[in-house]
C-alpha positions as CSV (number, residue, x, y, z in Angstrom):
1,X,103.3,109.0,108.3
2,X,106.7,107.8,107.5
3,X,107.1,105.2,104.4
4,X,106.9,101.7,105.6
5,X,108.8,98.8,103.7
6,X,108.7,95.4,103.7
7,X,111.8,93.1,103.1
8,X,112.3,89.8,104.0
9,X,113.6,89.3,107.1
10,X,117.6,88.6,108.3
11,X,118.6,86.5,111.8
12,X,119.7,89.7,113.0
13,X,115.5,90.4,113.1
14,X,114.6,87.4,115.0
15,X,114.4,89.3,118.2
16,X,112.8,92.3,117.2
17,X,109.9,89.9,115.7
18,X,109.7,87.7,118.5
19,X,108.8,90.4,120.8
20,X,106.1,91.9,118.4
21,X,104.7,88.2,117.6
22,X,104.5,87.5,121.4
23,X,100.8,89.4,121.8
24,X,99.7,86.1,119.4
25,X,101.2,83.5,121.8
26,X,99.0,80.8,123.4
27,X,99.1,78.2,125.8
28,X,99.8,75.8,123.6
29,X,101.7,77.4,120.9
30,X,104.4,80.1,121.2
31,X,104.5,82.1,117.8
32,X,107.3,84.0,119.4
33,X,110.1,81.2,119.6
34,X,113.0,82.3,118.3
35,X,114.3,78.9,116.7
36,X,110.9,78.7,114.8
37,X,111.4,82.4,113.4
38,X,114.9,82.0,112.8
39,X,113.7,78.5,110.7
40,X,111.2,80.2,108.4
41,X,113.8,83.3,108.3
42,X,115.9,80.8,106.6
43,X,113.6,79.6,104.2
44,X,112.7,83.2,103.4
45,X,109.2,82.5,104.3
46,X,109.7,85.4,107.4
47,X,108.5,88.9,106.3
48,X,109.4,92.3,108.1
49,X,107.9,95.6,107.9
50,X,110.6,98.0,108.5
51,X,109.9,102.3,109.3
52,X,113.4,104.1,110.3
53,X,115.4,101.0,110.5
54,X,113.0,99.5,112.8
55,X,111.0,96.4,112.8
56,X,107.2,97.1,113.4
57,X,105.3,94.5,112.2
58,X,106.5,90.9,110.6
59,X,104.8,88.2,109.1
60,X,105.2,84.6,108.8
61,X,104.0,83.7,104.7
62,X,104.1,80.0,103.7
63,X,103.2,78.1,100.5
64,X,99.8,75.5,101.0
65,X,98.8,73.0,98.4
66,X,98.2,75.9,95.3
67,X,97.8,78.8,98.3
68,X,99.5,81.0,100.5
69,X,98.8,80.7,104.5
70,X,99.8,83.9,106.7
71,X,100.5,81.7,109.5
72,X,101.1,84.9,111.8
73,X,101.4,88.7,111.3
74,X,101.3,91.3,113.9
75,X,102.3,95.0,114.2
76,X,103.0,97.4,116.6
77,X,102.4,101.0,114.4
78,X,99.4,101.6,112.3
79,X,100.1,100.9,108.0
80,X,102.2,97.9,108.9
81,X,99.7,95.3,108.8
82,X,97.7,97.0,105.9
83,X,101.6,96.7,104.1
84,X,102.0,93.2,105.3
85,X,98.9,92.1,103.7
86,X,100.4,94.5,100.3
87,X,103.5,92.3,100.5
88,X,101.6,88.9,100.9
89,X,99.2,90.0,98.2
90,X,102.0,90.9,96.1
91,X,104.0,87.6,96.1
92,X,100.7,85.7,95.4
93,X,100.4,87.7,92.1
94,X,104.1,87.2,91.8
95,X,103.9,83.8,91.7
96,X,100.6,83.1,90.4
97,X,98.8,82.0,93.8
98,X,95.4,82.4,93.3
99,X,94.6,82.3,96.9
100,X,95.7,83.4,100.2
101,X,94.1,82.4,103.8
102,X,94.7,82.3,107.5
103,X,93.7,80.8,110.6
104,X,92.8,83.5,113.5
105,X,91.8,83.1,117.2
106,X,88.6,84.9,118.0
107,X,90.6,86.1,121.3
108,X,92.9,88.3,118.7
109,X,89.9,90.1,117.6
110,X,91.2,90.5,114.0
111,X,87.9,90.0,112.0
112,X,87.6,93.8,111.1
113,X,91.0,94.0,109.9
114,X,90.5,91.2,107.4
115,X,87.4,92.0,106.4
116,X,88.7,95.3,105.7
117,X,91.9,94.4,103.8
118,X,89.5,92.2,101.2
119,X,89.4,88.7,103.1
120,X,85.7,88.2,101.7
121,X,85.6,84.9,102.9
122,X,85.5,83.8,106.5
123,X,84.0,81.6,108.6
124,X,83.6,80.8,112.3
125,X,85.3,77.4,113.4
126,X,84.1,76.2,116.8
127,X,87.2,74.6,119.2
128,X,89.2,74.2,116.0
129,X,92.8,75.4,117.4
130,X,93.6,73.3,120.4
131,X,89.9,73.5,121.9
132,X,89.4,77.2,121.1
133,X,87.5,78.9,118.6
134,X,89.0,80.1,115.5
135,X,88.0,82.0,112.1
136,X,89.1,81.1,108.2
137,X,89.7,84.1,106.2
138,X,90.6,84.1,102.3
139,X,91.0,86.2,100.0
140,X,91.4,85.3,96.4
141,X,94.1,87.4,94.6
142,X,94.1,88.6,91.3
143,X,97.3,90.5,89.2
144,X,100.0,92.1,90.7
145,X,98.7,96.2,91.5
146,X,100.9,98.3,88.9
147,X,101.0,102.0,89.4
148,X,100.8,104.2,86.7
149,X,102.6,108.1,87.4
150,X,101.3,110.3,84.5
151,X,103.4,113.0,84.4
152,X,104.2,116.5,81.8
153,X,103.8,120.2,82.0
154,X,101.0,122.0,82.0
155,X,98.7,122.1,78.3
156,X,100.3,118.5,77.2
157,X,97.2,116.8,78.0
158,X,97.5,114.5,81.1
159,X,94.4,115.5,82.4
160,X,92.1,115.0,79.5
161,X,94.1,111.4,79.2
162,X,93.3,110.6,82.7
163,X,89.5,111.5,82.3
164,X,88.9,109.6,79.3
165,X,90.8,106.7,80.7
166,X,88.5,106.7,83.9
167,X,84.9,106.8,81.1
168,X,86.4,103.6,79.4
169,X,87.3,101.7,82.2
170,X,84.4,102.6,84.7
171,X,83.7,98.9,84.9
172,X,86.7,97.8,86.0
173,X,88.2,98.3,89.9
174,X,90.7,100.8,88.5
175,X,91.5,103.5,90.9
176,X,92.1,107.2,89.0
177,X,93.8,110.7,91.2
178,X,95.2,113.5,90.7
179,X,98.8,115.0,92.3
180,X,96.7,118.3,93.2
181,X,94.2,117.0,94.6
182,X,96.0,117.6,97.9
183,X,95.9,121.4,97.3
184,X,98.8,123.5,96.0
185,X,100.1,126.2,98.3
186,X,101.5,129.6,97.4
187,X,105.5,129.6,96.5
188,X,106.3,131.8,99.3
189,X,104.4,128.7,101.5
190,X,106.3,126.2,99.7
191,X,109.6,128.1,100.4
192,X,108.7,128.2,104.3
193,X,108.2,125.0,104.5
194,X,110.3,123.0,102.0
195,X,113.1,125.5,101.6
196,X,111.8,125.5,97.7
197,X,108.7,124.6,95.5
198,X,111.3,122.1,94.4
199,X,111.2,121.0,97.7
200,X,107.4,120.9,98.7
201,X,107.0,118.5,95.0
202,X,110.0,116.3,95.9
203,X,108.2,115.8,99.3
204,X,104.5,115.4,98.3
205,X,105.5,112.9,95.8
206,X,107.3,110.8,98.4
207,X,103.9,110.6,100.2
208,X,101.4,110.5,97.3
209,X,103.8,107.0,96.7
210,X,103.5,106.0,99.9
211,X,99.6,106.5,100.0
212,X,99.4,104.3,96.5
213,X,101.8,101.6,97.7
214,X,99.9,101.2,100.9
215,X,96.7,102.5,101.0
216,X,95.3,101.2,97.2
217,X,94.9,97.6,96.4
218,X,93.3,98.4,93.2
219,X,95.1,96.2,90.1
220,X,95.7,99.5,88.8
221,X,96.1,102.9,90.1
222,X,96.9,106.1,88.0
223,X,97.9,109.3,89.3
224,X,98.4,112.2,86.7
225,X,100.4,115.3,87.9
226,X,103.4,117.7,87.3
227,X,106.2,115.8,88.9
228,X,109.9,115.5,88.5
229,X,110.8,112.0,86.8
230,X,113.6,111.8,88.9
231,X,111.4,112.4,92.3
232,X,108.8,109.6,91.3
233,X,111.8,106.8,90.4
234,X,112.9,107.8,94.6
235,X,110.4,107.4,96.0
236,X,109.3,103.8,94.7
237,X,112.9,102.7,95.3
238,X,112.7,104.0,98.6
239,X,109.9,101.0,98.9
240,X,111.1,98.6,96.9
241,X,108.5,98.6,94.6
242,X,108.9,97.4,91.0
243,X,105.5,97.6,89.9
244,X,105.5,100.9,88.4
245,X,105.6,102.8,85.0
246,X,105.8,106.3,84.6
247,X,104.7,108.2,81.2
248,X,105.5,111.1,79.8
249,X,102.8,113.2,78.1
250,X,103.9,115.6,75.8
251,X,103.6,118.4,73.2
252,X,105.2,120.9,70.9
253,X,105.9,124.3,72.7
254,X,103.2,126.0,70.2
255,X,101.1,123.4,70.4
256,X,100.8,123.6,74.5
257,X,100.9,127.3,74.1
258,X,97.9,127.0,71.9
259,X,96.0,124.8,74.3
260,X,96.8,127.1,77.4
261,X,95.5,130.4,75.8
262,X,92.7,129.0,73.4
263,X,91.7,126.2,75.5
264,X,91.7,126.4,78.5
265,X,91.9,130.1,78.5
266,X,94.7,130.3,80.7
267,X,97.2,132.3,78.9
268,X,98.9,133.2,82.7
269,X,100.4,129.5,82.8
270,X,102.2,130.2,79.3
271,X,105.9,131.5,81.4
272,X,109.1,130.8,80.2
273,X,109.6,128.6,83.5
274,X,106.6,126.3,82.3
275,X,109.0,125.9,79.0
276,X,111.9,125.4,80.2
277,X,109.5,122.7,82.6
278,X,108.1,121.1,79.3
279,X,112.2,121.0,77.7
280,X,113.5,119.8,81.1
281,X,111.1,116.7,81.6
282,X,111.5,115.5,78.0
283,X,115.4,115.9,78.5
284,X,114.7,113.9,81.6
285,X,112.4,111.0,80.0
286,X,115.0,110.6,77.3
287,X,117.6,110.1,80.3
288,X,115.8,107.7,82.0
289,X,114.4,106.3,79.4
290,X,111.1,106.4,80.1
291,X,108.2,106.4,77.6
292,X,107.0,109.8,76.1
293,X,102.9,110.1,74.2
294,X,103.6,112.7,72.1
295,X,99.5,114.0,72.1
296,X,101.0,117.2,69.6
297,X,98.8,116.0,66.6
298,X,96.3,113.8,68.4
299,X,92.5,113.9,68.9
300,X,91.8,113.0,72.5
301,X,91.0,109.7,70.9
302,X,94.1,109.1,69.2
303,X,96.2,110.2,72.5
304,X,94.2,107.7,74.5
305,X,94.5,104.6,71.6
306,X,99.0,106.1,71.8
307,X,98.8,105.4,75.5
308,X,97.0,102.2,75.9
309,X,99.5,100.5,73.4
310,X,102.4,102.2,75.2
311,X,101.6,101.0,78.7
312,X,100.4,97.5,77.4
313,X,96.4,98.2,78.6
């Protein structure tokens, strides 16, 4: 699926969201008016969710007494409305709303979809909206999500971090993956398909962002994996999406070399590519200044204490 992003929405949108806001329209009150949109567009209350310069789903998000009513949303492409509710659930946390609620007709049919994007409370009002029958849905809203890219050559250690990060935290509603998880196909199928095995990571990091952008609403979400620096900073700008650190785990080159034959017992991973990977990505960290946990001469326990106080947990 291509990335989704929500912006706030310009005049030039006012169209384009009257026509997808029509299907919500009543007898009595015409969520597709143009001067109304153009109005909240104004006071930057008007939300759109954009996929190849198109407008596919927008949303109407005003502030209530301490709250923040969703006073219409509707989509025409599936993952819009699950990113609406991302982007409303977002500026809550934001601005430290703790709550966020709507008013739906029970001729939309919308129930599932709230219940499903974490509106735990809702109730049935009878004739409530001009004579017809209406639910309440809230949702209390917690900290913004962060994302958390763990990233490093093989033998540094990102694995073990990520395990013994998932043990501590069990109790909390933390959500833990790996990059290769989605399978890792031969070079010569990497080369077919993405011109390069460059190519096939730049491209499966642009949707393993996607997927944690929109299909997570954990607080936190960690994914561990061997991934350009460069590739993962892309593909959150390409969403807009602020609420990310990436870390660099790493190790001596006779340390890693160590782990990979001793340990692990995988003396094949020990190429000259993987060190020139391990040189490349600290070259690049520097660069971009992002943070480096140096796990060289760390206990397991040690590298997960040097990670916690780097990334604030």
């Amino acid at each position: 699926m291509k990335s989704i992003k929500v912006v706030l929405a310009k005049k030039n949108n006012s169209r384009d969201i009257s026509r997808i806001v029509k299907v919500l329209d009543t007898e009595n009150y015409f969520f597709s008016n143009v001067k109304d949109i153009d109005k909240y567009i104004q006071k930057k209350q008007c939300y759109a969710a954009i996929q190849e310069n198109k407008v596919i789903g927008a949303m109407v998000l005003r502030p209530e007494d301490q709250s923040y009513e969703i006073h219409s949303l509707s989509s025409k492409k599936r993952g819009a409305g699950r990113a609406l509710i991302d982007a409303a659930v977002q500026k809550c946390a934001e601005d430290n709303i703790p709550k966020l609620w709507c008013w739906s007709l029970v001729r939309y049919n919308a129930k599932g979809f709230y219940e499903k994007m974490g509106f735990k409370e809702s109730f049935l009002l009878k004739k409530q909206w001009y004579g017809e029958d209406c639910y309440f849905f809230g949702r209390e809203v917690g900290k913004a999500k962060t994302i958390y890219f763990i990233t490093g050559a093989s033998g540094v250690g990102k694995t073990t971090l990520t395990a013994r990060l998932k043990k501590k935290y069990a109790n909390r509603a933390w959500s833990f993956l790996h990059f290769d998880s989605i399978g890792v196909p031969s070079v010569a199928e990497m080369k077919k398909e993405f011109g390069s095995p460059s190519g096939w990571q730049e491209a499966k990091t642009y949707e393993w962002i996607d997927k944690l952008i929109n299909e997570h609403s954990d607080e936190k979400v960690f994914l561990e994996g061997q991934v350009n620096l460069q590739f993962i900073h892309n593909g959150f700008q390409k969403h807009d999406f602020k609420n990310y650190k990436i870390i660099l785990i790493d190790c001596g080159k006779e340390e890693m070399a160590y782990r990979l034959t001793h340990k692990r017992g995988q003396p094949e991973l020990l190429t000259d590519d993987m060190k020139n990977w391990l040189k490349f990505l600290r070259n690049q960290a520097k660069a971009l200044e992002v943070p480096v946990v140096d796990t060289s001469n760390l206990s397991e326990e040690e590298a997960l204490k040097e990670f916690e106080k780097v990334v604030g947990l």
